[in-house]
KENUZA-193277 format. One line per 8 residues: their letters; for each residue x, y, z of N, C-alpha, C. Coordinates in steps of 0.1 Angstrom, whole numbers, plus 5000, padded with zeros to 4 digits. Layout:
N
A> X:Y:Z:X:Y:Z:X:Y:Z | ...;
! end
This chain:
84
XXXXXXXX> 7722:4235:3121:7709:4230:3117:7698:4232:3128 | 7683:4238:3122:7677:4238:3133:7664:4228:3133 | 7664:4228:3148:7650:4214:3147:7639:4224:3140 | 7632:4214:3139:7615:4219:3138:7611:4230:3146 | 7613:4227:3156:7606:4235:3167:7612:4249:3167 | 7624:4250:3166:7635:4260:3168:7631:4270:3152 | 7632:4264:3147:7625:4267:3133:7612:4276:3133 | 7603:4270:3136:7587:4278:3144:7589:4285:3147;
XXXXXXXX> 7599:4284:3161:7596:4296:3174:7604:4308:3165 | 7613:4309:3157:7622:4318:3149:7614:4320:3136 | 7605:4314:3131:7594:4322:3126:7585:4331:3130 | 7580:4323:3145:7571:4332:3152:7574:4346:3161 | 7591:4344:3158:7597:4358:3165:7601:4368:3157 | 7601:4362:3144:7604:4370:3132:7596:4378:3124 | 7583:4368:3127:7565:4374:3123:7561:4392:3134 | 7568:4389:3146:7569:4397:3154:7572:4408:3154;
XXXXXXXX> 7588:4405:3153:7593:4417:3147:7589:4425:3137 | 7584:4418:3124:7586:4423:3111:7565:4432:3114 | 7558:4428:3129:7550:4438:3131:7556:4447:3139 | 7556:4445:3151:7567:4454:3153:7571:4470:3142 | 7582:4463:3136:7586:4475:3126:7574:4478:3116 | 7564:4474:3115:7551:4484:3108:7547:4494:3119 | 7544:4487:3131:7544:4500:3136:7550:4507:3138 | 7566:4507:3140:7569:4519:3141:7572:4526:3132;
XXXXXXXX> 7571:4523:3121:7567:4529:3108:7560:4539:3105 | 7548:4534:3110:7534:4544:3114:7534:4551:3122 | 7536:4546:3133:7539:4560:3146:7547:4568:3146 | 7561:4566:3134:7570:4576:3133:7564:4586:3128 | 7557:4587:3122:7555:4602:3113:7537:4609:3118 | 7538:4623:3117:7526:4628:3126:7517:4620:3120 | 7512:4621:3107:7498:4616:3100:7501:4598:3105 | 7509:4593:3109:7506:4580:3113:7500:4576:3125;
XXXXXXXX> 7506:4588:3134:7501:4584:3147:7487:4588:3147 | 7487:4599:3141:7469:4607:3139:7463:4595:3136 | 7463:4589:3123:7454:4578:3117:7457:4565:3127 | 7464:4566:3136:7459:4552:3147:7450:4560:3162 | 7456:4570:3163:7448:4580:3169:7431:4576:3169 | 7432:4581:3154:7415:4582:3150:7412:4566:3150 | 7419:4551:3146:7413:4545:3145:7408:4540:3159 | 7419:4537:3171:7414:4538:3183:7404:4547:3190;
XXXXXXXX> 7399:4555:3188:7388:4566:3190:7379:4561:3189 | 7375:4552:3178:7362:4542:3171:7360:4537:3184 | 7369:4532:3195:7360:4521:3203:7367:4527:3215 | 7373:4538:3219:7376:4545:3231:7363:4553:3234 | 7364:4550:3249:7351:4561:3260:7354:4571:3254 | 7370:4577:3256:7371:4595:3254:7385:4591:3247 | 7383:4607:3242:7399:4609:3235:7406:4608:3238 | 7409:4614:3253:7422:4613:3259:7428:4597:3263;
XXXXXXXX> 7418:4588:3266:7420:4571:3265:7427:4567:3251 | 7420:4568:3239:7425:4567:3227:7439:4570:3228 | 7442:4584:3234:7457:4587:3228:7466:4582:3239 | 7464:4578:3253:7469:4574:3260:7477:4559:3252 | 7465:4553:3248:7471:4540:3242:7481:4540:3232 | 7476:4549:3221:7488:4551:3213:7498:4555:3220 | 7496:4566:3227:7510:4572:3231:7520:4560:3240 | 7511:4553:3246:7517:4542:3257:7526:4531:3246;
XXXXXXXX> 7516:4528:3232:7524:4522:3223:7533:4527:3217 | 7536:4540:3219:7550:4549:3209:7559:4547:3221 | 7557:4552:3231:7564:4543:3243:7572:4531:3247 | 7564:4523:3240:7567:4510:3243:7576:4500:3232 | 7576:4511:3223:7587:4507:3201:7596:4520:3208 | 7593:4528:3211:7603:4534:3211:7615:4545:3223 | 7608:4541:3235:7613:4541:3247:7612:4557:3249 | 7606:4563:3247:7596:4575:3251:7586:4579:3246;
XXXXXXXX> 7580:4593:3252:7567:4592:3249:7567:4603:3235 | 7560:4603:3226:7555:4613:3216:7552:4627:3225 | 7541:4628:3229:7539:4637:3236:7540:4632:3252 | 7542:4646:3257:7538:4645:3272:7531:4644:3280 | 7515:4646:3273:7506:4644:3276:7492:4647:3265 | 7482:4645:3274:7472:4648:3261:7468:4664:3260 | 7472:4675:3266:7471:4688:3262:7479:4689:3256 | 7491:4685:3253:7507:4686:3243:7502:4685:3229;
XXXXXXXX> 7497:4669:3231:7489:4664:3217:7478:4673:3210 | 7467:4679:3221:7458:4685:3214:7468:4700:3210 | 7474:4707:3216:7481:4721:3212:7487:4717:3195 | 7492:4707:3196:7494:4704:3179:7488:4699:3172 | 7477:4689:3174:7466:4690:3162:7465:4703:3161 | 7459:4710:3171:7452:4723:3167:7461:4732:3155 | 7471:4731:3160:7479:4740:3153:7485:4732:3135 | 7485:4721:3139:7483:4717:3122:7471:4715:3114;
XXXX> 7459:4716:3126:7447:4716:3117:7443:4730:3109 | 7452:4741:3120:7451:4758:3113:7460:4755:3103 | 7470:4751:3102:7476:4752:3088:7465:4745:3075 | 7460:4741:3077:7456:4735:3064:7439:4742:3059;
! end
């Protein structure tokens, strides 16, 4: 049986998790990380900041990085933006 409290805190670690796994939900697939990409863009100086964050957040769910860096990232936008 758990107290009150113990109850909470295992709500509040479970509310966590269960963001947690949306993100990495999203960041698993290209168009997810793109669309947090662009939404961080909205209030980043420069691009390369924007994707740093994300990238530091795909890092940090999933213990490395997406890309290597931010010319890695732009070489494949580019190249999926020619496909379409």
């Amino acid at each position: 049986m758990l107290t009150p409290a113990e109850e909470n805190a295992l709500r509040i670690y479970v509310a966590k998790l269960e963001k947690e796994n949306e993100e990495m939900k999203k960041l698993s697939t290209l168009e997810g990380f793109y669309s947090v990409f662009f939404q961080k863009l909205k209030n980043a100086p420069s691009n390369k900041s924007a994707f740093d964050e994300v990238n530091e957040t795909y890092h940090k769910l999933f213990g490395k990085y997406r890309y290597s860096d931010f010319n890695a990232f732009q070489t494949v936008m580019n190249r999926n933006n020619k496909k379409k």
